[in-house]
C-alpha positions as CSV (number, residue, x, y, z in Angstrom):
1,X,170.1,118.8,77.1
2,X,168.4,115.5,75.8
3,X,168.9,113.8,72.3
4,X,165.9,112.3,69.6
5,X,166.8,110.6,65.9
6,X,164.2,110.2,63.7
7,X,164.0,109.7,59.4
8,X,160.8,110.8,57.6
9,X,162.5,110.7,54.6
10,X,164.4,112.8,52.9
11,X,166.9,114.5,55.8
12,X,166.8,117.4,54.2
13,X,163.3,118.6,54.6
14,X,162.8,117.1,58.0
15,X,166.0,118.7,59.4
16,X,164.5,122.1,58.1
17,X,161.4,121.5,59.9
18,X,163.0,120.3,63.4
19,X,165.7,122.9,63.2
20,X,162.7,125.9,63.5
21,X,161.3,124.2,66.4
22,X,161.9,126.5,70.0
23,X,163.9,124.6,72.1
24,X,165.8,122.7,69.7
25,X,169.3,123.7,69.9
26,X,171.0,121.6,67.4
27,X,170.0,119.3,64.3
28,X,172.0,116.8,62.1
29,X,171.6,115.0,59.6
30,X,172.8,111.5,58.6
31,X,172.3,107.9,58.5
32,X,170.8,105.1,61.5
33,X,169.9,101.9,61.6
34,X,172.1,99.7,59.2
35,X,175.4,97.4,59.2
36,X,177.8,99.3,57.4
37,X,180.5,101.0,59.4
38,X,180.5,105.1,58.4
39,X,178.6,104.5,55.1
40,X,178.4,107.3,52.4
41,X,175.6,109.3,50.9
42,X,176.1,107.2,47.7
43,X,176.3,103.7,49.3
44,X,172.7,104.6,51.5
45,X,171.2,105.2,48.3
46,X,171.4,101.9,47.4
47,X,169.6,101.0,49.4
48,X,171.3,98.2,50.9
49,X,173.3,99.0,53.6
50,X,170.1,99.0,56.0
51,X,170.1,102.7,56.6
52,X,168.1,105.3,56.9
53,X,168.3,108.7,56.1
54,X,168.1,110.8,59.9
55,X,167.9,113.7,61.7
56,X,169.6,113.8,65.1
57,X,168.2,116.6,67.7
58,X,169.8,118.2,70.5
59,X,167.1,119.7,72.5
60,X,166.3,121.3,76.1
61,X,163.7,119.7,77.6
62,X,162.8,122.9,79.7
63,X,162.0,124.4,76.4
64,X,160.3,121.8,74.7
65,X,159.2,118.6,75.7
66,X,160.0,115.0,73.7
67,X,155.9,114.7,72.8
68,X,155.9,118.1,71.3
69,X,158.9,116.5,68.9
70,X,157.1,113.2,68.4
71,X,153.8,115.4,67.5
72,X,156.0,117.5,64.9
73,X,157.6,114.0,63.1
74,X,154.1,112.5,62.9
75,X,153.1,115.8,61.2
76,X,155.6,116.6,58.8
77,X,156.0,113.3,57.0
78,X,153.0,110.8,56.1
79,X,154.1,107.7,58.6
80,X,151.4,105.1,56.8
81,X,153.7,105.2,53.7
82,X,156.2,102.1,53.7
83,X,159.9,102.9,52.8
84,X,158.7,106.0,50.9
85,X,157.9,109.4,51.3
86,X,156.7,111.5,48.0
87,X,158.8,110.8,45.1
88,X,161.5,109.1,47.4
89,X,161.3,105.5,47.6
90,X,163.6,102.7,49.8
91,X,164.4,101.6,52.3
92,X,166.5,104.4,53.7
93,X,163.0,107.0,53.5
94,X,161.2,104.4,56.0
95,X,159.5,106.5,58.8
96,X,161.1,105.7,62.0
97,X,161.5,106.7,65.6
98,X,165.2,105.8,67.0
99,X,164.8,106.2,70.9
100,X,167.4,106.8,73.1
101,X,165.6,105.7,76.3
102,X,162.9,103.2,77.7
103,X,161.2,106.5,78.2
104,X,161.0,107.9,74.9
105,X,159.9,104.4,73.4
106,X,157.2,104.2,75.6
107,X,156.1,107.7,74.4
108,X,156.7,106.9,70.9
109,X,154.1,103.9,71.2
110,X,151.8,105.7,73.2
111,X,151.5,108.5,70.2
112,X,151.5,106.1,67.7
113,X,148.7,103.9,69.5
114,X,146.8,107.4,70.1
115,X,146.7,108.0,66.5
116,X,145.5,105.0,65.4
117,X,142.9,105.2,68.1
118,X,141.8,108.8,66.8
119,X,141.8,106.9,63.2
120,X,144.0,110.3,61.9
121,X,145.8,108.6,59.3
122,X,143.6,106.4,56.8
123,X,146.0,103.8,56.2
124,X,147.9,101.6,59.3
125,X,151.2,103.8,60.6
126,X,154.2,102.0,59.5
127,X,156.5,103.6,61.6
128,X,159.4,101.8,63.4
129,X,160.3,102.2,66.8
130,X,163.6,101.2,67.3
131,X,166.8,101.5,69.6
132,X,169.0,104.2,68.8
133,X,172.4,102.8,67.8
134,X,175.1,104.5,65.9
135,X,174.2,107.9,64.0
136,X,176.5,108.2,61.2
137,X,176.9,111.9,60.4
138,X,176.1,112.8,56.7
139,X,178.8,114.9,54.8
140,X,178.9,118.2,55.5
141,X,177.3,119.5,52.5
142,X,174.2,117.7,53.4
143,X,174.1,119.5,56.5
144,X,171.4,122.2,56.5
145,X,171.0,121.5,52.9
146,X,168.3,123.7,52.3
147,X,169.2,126.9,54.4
148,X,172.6,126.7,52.4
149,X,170.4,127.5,49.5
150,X,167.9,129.9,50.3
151,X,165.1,127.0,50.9
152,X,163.0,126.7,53.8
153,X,161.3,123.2,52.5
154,X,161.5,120.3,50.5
155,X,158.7,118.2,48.8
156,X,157.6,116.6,52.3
């Protein structure tokens, strides 16, 4: 089993989108890449604890393969959009790729430098590509928000 975070925005929608994907065994949702120690919901929607709303991935790389996760984030969210996606707007709904190993960073800039090359996005792709740190799990009713309630998307 391997391991990929990444925050396209909201972690609702981008949850329900990794969680369909064959080969990915288990998703979470909560919050990377700030200071504060086990922040709330409430306190990341300030937007300033430094956080960003995630999606942590458990998946089997026999099944599916790290790129074919990387292509799925860069399609599901618009990555040239800074700290926004849609109607959401901060710093927490900033596209980024939290790697877990020298590996997957180098993968993570190699698709992000292919894009660019292929010009598929208009705009510049703002998307971050930092170390994984500590994933802060989201409270539980945040976790698979939308299949809770009969949803299979959100407005990304």
């Amino acid at each position: 089993m391997a391991k990929a975070t990444f925050a396209a925005g909201c972690f609702w929608g981008v949850e329900a989108c990794f969680q369909q994907l064959p080969g990915v065994t288990a998703t979470a949702v909560g919050y990377e890449g700030g200071a504060l120690q086990n922040p709330s919901y409430q306190q990341v929607c300030t937007d300033g604890t430094g956080h960003a709303e995630a999606v942590e991935i458990d998946f089997d790389p026999e099944k599916i393969t790290y790129q074919q996760i990387l292509d799925q984030f860069f399609a599901l969210h618009d990555p040239t959009q800074l700290n926004r996606q849609g109607p959401d707007w901060g710093t927490q709904y900033r596209s980024v790729v939290f790697f877990h190993s020298p590996e997957q960073e180098a993968e993570a800039k190699a698709t992000i430098a292919r894009l660019t090359a292929e010009k598929k996005f208009s705009k510049p792709i703002v998307t971050q590509v930092v170390p994984a740190e500590t994933f802060w799990r989201a409270e539980e009713y945040h976790q698979k928000y939308l299949e809770k309630r009969g949803a299979v998307s959100c407005h990304i």
